[in-house]
DSSP file (Angstrom, degrees, kcal/mol; ACC not computed):
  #  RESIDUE AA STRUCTURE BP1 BP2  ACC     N-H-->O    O-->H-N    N-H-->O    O-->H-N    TCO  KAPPA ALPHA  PHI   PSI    X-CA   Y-CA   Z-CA
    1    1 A X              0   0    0      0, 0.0     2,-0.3     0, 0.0     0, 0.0   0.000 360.0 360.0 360.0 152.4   11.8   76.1  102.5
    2    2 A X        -     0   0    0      2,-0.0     2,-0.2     3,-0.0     5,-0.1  -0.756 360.0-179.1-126.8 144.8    9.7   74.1  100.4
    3    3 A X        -     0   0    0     -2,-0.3     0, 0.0     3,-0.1     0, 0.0  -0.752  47.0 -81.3-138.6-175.7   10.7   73.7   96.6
    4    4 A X  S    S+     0   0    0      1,-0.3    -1,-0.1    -2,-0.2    -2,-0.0   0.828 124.6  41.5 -90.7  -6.8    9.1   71.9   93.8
    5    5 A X  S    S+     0   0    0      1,-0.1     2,-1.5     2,-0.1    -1,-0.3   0.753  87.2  98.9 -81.6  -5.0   10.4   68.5   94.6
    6    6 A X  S    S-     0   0    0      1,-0.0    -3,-0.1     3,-0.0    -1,-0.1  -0.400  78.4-123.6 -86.4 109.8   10.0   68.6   98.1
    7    7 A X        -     0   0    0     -2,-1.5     2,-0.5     1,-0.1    -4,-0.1  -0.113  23.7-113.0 -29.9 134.0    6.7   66.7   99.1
    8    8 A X        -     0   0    0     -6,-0.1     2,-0.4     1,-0.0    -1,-0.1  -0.683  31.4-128.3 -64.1 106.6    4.3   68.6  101.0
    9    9 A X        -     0   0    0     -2,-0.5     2,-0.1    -3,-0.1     3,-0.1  -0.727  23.4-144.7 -95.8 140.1    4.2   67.0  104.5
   10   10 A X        -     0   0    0     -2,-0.4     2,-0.3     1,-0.1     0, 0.0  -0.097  17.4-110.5 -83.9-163.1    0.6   66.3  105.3
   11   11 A X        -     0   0    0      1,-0.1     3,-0.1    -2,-0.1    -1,-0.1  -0.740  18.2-156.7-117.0 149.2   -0.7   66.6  109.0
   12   12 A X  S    S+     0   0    0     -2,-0.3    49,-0.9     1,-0.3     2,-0.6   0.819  77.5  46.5-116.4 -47.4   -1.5   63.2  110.4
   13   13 A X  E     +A   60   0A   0     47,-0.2    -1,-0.3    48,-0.1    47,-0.2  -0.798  68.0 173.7-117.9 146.3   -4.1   64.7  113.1
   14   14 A X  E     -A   59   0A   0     45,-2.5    45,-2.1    -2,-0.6     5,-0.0  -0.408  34.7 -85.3-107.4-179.8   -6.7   67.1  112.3
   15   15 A X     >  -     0   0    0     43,-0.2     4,-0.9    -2,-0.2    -1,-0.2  -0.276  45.7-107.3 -76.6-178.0   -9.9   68.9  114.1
   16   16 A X  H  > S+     0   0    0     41,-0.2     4,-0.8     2,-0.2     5,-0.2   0.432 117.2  61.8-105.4   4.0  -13.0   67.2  114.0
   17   17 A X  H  > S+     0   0    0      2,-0.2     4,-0.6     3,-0.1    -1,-0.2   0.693 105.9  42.0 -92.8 -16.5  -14.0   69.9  111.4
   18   18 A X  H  4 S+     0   0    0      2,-0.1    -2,-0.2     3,-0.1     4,-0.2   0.824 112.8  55.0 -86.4 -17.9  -11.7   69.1  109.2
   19   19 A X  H >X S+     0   0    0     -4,-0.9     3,-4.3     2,-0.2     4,-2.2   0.991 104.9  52.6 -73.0 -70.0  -12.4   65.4  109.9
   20   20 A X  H 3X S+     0   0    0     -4,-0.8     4,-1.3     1,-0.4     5,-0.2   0.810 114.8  46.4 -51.8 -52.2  -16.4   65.8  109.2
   21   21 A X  H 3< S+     0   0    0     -4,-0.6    -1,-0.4     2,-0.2    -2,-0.2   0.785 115.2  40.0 -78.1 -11.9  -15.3   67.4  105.7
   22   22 A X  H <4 S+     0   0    0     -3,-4.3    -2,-0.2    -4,-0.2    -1,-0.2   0.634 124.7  43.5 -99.8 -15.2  -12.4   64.7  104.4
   23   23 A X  H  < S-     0   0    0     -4,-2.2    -2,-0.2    -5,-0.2    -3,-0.2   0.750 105.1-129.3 -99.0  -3.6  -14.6   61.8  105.8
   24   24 A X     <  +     0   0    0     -4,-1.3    -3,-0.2    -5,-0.3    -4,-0.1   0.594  66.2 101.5  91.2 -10.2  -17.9   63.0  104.6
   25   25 A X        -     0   0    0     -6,-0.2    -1,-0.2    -5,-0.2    -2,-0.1  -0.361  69.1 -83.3-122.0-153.2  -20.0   62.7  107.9
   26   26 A X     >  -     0   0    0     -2,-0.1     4,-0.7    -5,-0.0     5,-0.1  -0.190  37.0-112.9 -92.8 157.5  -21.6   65.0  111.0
   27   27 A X  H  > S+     0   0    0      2,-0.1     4,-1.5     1,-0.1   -10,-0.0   0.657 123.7  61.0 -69.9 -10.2  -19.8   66.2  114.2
   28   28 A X  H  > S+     0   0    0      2,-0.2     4,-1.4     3,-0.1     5,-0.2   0.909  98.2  46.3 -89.0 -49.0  -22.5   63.7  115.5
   29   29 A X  H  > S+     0   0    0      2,-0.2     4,-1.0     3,-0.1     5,-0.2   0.945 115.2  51.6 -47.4 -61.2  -21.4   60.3  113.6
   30   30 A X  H >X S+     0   0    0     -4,-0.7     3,-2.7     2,-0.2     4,-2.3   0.958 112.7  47.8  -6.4 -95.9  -17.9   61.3  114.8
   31   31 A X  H >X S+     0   0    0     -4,-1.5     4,-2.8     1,-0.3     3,-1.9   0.628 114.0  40.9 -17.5 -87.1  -19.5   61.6  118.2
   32   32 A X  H 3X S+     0   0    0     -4,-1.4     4,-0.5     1,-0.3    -1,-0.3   0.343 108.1  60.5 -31.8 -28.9  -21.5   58.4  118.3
   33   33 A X  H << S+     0   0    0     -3,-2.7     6,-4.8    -4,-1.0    -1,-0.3   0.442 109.5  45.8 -85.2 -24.7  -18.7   56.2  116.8
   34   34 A X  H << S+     0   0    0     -4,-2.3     3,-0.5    -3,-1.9    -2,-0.3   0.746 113.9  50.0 -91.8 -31.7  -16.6   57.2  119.7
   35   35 A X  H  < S+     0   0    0     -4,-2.8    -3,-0.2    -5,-0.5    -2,-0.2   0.836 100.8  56.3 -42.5 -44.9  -19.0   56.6  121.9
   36   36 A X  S  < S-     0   0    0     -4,-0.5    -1,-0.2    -5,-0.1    -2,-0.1   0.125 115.6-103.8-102.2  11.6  -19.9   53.8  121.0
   37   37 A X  S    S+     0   0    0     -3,-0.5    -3,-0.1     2,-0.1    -2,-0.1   0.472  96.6 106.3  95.2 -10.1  -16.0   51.8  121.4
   38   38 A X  S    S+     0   0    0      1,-0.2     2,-0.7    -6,-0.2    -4,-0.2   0.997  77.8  42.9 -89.2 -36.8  -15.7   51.9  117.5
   39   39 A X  S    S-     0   0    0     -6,-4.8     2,-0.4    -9,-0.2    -1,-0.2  -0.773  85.9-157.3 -75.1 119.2  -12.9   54.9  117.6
   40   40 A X     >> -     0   0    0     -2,-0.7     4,-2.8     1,-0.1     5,-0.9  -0.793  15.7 -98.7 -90.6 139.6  -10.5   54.3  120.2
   41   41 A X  B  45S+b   45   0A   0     -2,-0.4     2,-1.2     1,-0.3     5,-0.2  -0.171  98.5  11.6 -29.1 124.5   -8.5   56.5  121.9
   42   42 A X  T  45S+     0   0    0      3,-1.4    -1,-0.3    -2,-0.1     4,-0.0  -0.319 127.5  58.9  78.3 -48.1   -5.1   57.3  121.4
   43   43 A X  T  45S+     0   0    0     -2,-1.2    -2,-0.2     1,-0.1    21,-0.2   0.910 125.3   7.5 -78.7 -36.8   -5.5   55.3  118.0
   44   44 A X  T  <5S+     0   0    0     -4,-2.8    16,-0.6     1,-0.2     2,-0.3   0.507 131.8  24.5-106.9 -11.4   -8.2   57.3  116.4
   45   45 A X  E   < -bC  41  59A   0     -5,-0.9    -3,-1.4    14,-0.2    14,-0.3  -0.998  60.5-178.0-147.9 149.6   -8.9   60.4  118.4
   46   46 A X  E     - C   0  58A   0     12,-2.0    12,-1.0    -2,-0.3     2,-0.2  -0.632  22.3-132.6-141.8-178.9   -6.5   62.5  121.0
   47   47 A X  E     - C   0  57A   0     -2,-0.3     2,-0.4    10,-0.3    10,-0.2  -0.659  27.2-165.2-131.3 149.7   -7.3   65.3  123.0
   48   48 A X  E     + C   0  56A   0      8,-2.8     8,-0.7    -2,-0.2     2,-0.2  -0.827  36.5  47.3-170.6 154.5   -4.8   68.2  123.0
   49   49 A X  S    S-     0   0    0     -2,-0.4     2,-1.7     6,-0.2     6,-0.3  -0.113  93.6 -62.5 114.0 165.7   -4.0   71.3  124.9
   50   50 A X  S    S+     0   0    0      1,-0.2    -1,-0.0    -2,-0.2    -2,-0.0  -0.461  87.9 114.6 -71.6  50.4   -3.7   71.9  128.4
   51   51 A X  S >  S-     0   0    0     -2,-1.7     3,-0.8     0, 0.0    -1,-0.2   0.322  83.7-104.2-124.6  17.7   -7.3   71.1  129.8
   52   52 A X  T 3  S-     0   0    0      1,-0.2    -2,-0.1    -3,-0.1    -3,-0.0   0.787  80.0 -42.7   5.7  79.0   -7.1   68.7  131.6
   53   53 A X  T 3  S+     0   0    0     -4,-0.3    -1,-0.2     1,-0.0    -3,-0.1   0.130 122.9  86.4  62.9  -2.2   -8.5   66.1  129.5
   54   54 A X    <   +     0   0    0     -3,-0.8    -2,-0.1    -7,-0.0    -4,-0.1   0.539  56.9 135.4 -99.1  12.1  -11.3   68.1  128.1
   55   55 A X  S    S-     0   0    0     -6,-0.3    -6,-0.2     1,-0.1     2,-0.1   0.264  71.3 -81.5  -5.2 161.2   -9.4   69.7  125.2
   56   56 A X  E     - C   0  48A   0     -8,-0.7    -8,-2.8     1,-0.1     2,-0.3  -0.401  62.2-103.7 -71.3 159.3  -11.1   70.0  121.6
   57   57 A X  E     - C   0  47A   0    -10,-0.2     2,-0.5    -2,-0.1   -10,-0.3  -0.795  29.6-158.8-104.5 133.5  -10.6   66.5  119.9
   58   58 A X  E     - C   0  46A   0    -12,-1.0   -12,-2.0    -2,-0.3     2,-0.3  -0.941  12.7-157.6-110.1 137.4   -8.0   65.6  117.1
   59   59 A X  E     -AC  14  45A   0    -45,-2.1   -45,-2.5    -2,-0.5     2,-0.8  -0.892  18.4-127.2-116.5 151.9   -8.5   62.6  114.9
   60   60 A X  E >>  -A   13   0A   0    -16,-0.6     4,-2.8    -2,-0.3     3,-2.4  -0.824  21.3-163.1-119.3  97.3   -6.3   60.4  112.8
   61   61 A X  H 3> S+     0   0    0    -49,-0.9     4,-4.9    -2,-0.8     5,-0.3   0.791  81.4  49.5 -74.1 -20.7   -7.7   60.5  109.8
   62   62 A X  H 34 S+     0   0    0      1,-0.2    -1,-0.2   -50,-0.2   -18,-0.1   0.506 112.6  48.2 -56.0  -0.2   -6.1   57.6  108.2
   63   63 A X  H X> S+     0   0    0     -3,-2.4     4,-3.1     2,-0.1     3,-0.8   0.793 114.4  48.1 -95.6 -53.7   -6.8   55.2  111.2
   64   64 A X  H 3X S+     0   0    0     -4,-2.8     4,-3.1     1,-0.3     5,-0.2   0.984 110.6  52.9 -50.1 -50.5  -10.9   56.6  111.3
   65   65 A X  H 3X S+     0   0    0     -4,-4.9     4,-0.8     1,-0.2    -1,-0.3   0.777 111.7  46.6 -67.6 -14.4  -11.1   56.0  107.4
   66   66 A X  H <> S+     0   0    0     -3,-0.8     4,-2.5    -5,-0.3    -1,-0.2   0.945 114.8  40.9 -65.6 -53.6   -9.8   52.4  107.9
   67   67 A X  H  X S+     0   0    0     -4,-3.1     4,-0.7     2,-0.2     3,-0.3   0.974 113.5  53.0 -53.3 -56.8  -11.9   51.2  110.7
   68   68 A X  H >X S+     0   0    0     -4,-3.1     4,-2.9     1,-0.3     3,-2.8   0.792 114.5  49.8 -44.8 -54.3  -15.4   53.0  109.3
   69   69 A X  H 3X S+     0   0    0     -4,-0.8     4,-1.0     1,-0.4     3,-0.4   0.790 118.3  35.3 -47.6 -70.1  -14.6   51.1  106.1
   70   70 A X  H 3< S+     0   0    0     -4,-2.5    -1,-0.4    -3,-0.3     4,-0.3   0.373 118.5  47.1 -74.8  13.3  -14.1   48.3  107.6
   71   71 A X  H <X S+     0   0    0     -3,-2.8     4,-1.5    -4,-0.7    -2,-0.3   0.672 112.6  46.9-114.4 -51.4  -16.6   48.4  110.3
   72   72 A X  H  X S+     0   0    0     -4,-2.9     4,-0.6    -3,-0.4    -2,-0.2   0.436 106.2  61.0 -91.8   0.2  -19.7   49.6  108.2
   73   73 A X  H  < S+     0   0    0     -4,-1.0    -1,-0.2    -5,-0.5    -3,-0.1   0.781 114.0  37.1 -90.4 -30.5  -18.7   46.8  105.5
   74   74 A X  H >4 S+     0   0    0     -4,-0.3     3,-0.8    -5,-0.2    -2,-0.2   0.984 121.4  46.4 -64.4 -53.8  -19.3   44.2  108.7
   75   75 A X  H 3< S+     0   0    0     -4,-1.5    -3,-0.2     1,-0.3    -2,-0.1   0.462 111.2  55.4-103.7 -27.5  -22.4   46.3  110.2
   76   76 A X  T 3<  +     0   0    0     -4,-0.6    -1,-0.3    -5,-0.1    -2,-0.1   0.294  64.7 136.2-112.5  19.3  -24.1   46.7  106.8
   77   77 A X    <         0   0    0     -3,-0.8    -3,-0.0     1,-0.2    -4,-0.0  -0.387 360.0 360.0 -76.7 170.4  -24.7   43.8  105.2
   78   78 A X              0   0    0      0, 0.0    -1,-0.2     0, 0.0    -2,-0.0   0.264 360.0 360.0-118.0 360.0  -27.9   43.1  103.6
């Protein structure tokens, strides 16, 4: 039972539709950023459920929101 001190424990990985809405982007950026090496596996993105490795994907969203940050702060300078 949850009271008013007791913190609200967040969820540490979500679907990639909740990811697309806390981060701002597409299922397709998602997509293309794992593709492309810049989420890694196990550290940014997991699989789950019994499918044998084609499950729906969960992501961690504090790990994703670090890299992009730092990753589109390298990739976009002017």
């Amino acid at each position: 039972m949850e009271t008013a001190t007791t913190p609200t424990r967040q969820r540490v990985w979500v679907t990639t539709s909740e990811a697309c809405t806390a981060l701002g982007m597409s299922r397709e950026t998602l997509r293309q950023l794992r593709l492309r090496g810049v989420l890694t596996p196990g550290k940014h993105y997991r699989r789950w459920g019994c499918t044998q490795g084609r499950g729906p994907l969960q992501w961690h969203l504090e790990n994703v929101e670090a890299t992009i940050t730092g990753w589109s702060r390298r990739h976009l300078r002017i």
